[in-house]
C-alpha positions in Angstrom: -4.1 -10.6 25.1 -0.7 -8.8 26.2 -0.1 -8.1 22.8 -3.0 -6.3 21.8 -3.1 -4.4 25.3 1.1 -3.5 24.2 0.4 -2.7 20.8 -3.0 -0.7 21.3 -2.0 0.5 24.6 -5.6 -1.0 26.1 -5.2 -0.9 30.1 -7.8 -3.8 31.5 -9.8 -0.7 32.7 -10.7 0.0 29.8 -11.8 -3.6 28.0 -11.2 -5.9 30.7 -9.4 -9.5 30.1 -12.5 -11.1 29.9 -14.0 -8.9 27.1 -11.3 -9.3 25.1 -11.2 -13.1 25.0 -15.1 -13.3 24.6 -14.2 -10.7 21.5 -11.5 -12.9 20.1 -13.8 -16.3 20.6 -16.8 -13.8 18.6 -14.1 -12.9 15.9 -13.3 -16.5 15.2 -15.6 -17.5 12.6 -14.5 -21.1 11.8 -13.3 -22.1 15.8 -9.6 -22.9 15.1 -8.8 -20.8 18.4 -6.6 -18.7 16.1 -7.6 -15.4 14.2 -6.9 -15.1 10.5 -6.0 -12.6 8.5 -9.5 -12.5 6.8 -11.4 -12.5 10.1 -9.3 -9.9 11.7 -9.9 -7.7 8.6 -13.4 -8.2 8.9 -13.3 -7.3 12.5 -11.0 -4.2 11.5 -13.8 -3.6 8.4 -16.2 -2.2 10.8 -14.4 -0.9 13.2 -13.5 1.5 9.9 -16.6 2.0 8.7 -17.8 3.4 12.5 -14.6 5.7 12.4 -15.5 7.2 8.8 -18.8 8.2 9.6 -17.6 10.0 12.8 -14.1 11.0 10.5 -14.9 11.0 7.1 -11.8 9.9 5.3 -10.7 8.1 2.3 -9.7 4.5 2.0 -6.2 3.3 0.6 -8.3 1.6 -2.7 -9.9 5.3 -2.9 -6.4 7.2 -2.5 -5.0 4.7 -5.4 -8.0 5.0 -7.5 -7.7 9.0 -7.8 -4.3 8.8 -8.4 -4.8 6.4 -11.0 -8.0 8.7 -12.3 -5.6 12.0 -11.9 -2.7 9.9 -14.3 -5.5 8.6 -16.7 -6.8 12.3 -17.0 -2.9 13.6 -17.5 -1.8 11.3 -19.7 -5.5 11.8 -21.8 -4.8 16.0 -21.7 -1.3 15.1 -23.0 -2.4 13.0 -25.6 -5.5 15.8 -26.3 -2.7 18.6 -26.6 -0.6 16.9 -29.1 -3.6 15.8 -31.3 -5.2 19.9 -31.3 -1.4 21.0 -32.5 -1.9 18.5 -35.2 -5.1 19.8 -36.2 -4.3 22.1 -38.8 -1.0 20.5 -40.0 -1.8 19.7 -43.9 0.0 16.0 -44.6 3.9 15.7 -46.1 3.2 14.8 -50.2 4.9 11.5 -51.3 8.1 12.6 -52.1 8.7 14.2 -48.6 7.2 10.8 -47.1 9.5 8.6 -49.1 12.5 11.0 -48.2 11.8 10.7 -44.7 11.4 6.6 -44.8 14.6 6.7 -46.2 16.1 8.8 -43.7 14.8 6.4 -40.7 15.9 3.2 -42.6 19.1 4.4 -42.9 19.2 5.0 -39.0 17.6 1.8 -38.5 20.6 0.4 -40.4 23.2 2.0 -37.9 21.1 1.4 -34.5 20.3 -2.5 -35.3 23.2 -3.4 -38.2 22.1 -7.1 -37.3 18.3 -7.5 -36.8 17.4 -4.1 -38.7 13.1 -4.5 -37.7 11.5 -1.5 -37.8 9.3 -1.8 -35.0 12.4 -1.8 -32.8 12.7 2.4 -34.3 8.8 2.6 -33.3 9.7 1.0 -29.9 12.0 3.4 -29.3 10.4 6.8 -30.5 7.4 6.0 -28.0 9.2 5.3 -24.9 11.1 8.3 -25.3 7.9 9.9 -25.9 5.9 8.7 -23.0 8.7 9.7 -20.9 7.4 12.3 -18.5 
């Protein structure tokens, strides 16, 4: 009990000593005379839901959710953006393809002279892409 009355700051006026051990036996569900994370966080559970309707607020899972939303709606705008710019581009003919290829070989050949793959060139054109 002292720790809860010195954490919360609860004077015995206001829940007396008795309350609070008749709460603590009420919050232990399975009678091992200790709480447990899961039955304090029930307790806490409602105790949260009272405040919200008198406070409405967001929960933590709601906070990370939106940002999460906000990042998936970024990312999808970004992505959006880059596809409408391509929109009208008309495609390289063969010979400007091939040119190319053998342009990014050759730099393939100087990044990785041992272990030339070229998914290690893709690798590193999209993390420098998705870099904000």
């Amino acid at each position: 009990m002292p720790t809860i009355r010195g954490e919360l700051e609860i004077s015995p006026k206001a829940i007396p000593d008795q309350a609070l051990r008749r709460l603590w036996a009420a919050l232990d569900e399975d009678g091992s005379g200790f709480l447990t994370a899961g039955e304090f966080g029930h307790f806490m559970k409602i105790g949260e839901a009272a405040l919200r309707v008198l406070r409405p607020q967001s929960t933590w899972k709601e906070r990370l959710h939106a940002k999460h939303r906000n990042e998936a709606a970024a990312f999808t705008a970004k992505l959006n953006k880059e596809r409408d710019a391509m929109a009208h581009v008309r495609p390289a003919d063969r010979h400007k393809c091939k040119m190319v290829a053998e342009q990014l070989h050759a730099k393939l050949l100087k990044l990785y002279p041992q272990n030339p793959a070229w998914y290690k060139l893709l690798s590193q054109m999209v993390r420098v892409r998705l870099r904000p």
